[in-house]
NUBA-876417 format. One record per residue (C-alpha): x, y, z; residue number from 1. Coordinates in Angstrom, 3 decimals, m for minus. Example, Ala and Ser with C-alpha at 12.3 -4.5 7.8 and 13.67 -1.06 7.14 Angstrom:
BEGIN
- 12.300|m4.500|7.800|1 $
- 13.670|m1.060|7.140|2 $
//
This chain:
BEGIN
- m12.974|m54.561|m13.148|1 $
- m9.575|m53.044|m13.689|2 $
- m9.730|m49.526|m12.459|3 $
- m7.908|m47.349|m15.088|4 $
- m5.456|m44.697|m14.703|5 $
- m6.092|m41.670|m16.050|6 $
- m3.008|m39.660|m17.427|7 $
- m1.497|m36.239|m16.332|8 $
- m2.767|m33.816|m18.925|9 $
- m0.500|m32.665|m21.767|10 $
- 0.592|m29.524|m22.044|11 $
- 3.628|m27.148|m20.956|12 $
- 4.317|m29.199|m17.465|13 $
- 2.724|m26.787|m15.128|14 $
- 2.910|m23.422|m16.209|15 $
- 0.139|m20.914|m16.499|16 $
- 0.279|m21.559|m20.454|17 $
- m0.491|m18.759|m22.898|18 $
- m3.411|m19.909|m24.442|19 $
- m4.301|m22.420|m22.943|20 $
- m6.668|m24.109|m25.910|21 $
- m7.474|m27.729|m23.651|22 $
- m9.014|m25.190|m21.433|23 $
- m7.154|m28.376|m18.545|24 $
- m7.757|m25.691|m15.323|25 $
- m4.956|m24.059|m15.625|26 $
- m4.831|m19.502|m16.077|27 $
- m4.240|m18.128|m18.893|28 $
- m1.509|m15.463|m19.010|29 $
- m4.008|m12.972|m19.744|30 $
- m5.615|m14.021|m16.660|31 $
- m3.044|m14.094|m14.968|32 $
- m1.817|m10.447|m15.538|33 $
- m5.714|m8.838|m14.629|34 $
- m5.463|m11.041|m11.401|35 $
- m2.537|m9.177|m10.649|36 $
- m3.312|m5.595|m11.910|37 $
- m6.515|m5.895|m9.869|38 $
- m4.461|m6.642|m6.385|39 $
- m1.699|m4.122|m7.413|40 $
- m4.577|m1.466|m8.041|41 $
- m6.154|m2.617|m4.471|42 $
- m2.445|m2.515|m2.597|43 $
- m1.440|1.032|m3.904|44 $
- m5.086|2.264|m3.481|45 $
- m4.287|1.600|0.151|46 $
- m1.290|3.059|0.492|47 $
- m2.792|6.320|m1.319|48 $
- m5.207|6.571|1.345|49 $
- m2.777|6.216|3.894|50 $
- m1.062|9.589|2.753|51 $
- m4.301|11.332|2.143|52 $
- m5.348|10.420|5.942|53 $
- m1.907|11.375|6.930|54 $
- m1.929|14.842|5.104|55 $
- m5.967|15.067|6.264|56 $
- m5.146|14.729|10.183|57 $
- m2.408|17.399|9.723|58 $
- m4.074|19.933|8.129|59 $
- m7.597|19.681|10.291|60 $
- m4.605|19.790|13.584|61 $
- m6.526|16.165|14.085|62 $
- m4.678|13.816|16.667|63 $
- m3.554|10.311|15.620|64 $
- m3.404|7.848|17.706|65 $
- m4.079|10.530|20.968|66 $
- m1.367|12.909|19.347|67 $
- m1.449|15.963|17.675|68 $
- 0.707|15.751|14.808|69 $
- 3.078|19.173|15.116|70 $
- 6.485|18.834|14.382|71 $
- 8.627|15.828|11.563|72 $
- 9.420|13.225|14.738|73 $
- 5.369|13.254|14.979|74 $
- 5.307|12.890|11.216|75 $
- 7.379|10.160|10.905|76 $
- 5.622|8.159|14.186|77 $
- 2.666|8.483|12.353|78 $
- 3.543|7.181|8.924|79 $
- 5.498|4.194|10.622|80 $
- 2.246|3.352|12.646|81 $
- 0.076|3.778|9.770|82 $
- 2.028|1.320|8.034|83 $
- 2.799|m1.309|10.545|84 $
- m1.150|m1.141|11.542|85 $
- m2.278|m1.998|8.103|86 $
- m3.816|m5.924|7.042|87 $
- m1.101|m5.504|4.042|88 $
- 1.618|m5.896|7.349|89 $
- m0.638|m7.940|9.550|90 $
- m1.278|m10.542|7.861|91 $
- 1.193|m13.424|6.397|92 $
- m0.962|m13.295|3.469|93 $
- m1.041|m10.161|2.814|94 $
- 2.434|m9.813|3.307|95 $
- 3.186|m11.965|0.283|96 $
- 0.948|m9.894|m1.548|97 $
- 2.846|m6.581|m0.755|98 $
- 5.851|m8.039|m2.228|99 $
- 4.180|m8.976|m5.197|100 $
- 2.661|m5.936|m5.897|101 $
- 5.443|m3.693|m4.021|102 $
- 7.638|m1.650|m6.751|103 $
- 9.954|m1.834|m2.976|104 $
- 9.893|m5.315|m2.353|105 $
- 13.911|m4.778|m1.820|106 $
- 13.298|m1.975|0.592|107 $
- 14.057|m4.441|3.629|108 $
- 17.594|m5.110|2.850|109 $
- 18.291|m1.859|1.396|110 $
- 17.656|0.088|4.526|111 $
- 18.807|m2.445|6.664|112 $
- 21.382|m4.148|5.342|113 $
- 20.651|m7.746|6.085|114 $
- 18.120|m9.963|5.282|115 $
- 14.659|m10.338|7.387|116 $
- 15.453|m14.075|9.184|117 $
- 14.806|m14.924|12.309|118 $
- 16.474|m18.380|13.395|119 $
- 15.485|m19.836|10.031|120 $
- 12.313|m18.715|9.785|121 $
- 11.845|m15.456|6.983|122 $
- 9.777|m12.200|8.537|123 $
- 7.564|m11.821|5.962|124 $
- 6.341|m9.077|8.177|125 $
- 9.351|m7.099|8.029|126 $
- 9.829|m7.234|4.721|127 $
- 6.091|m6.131|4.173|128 $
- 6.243|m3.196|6.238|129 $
- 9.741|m2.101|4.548|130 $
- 8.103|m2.419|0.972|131 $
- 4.944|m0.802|2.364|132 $
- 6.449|2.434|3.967|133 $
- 8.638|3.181|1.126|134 $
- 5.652|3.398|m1.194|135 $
- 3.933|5.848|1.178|136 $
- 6.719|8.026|1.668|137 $
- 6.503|7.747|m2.439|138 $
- 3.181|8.570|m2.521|139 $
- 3.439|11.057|0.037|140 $
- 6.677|12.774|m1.779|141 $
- 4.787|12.196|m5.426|142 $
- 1.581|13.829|m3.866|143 $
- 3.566|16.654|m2.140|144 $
- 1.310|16.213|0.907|145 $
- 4.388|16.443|3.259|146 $
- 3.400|19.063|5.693|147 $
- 5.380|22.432|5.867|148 $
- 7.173|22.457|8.824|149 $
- 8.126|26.061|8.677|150 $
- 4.667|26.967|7.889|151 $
- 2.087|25.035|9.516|152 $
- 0.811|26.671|12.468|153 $
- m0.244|30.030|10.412|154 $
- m2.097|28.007|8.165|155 $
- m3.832|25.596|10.157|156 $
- m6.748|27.857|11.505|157 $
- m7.704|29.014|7.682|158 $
- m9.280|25.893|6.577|159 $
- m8.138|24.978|2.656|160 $
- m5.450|27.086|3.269|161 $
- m2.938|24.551|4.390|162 $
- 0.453|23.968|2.633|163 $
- m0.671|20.421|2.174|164 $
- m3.904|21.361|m0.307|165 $
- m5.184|23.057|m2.590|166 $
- m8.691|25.156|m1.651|167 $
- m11.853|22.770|m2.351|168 $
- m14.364|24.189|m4.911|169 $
- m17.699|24.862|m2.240|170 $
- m20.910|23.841|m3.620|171 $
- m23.204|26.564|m3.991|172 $
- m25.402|27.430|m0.453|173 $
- m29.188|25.960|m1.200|174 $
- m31.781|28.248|m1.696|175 $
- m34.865|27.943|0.736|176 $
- m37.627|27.393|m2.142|177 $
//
């Protein structure tokens, strides 16, 4: 018996269709567009809590990384180690999803001024971690959780004080029933 071939299915030749009515495997645009507000929501929910750690470890005088952080030069270490230690920049996958999701997926060549190759291989990593840090110095800048240079030894020691925050509302003490 003749084995028959079956024949490519019909549609738009391989794009993610709009409607997609012969339902042939293929996305629809709409699903398409949640898959990728979903990781965009995930990347810059990371790079939110970056800053928030950041601004966190300064105002509690915590150490990173075995250092206090006390002056900008500290400051900037620890945002570039932040960065470079997150999966987004570990991880050739994730590095591909930065630049998706990135509003700075340019950042490499803008700061640099040359593209990211090695030999003729692309650093994805690079180019990741370039994308990455601008958004937290972004989010850090859009936050206002910068630290005040001038000012942060006097307010360290009065907790909620800090230039970086705002004083937390307390919960109300329990009463022993």
């Amino acid at each position: 018996m003749a084995s028959r071939r079956r024949s490519a299915p019909k549609g738009r030749g391989g794009s993610s269709g709009g409607a997609n009515p012969k339902n042939d495997g293929r996305i629809t645009e709409e699903q398409h567009d949640e898959a990728m507000r979903v990781l965009r929501a995930e990347y810059y929910q990371s790079v939110r809590g970056i800053a928030e750690e950041l601004a966190e470890r300064v105002k509690d005088g915590e150490l990173f990384r075995g250092r206090a952080i006390k002056d900008r030069d500290d400051w900037e270490t620890a945002i570039h180690e932040s960065v470079d230690s997150s999966h987004w920049v570990i991880y050739t996958h994730a590095n591909f999803q930065v630049l998706l999701c990135s509003d700075n997926h340019d950042a490499y060549s803008e700061e640099y001024g040359e593209p990211p190759v090695q030999g003729d291989s692309i650093n994805w990593g690079a180019l990741a971690f370039a994308a990455m840090e601008r958004d937290v110095r972004q989010q850090i800048d859009a936050e206002g959780v910068e630290p005040d240079w001038d000012n942060l030894e006097e307010a360290r020691p009065r907790r909620g004080a800090h230039p970086l925050h705002t004083p937390r509302r307390r919960a109300p003490a329990r009463r022993p029933r």
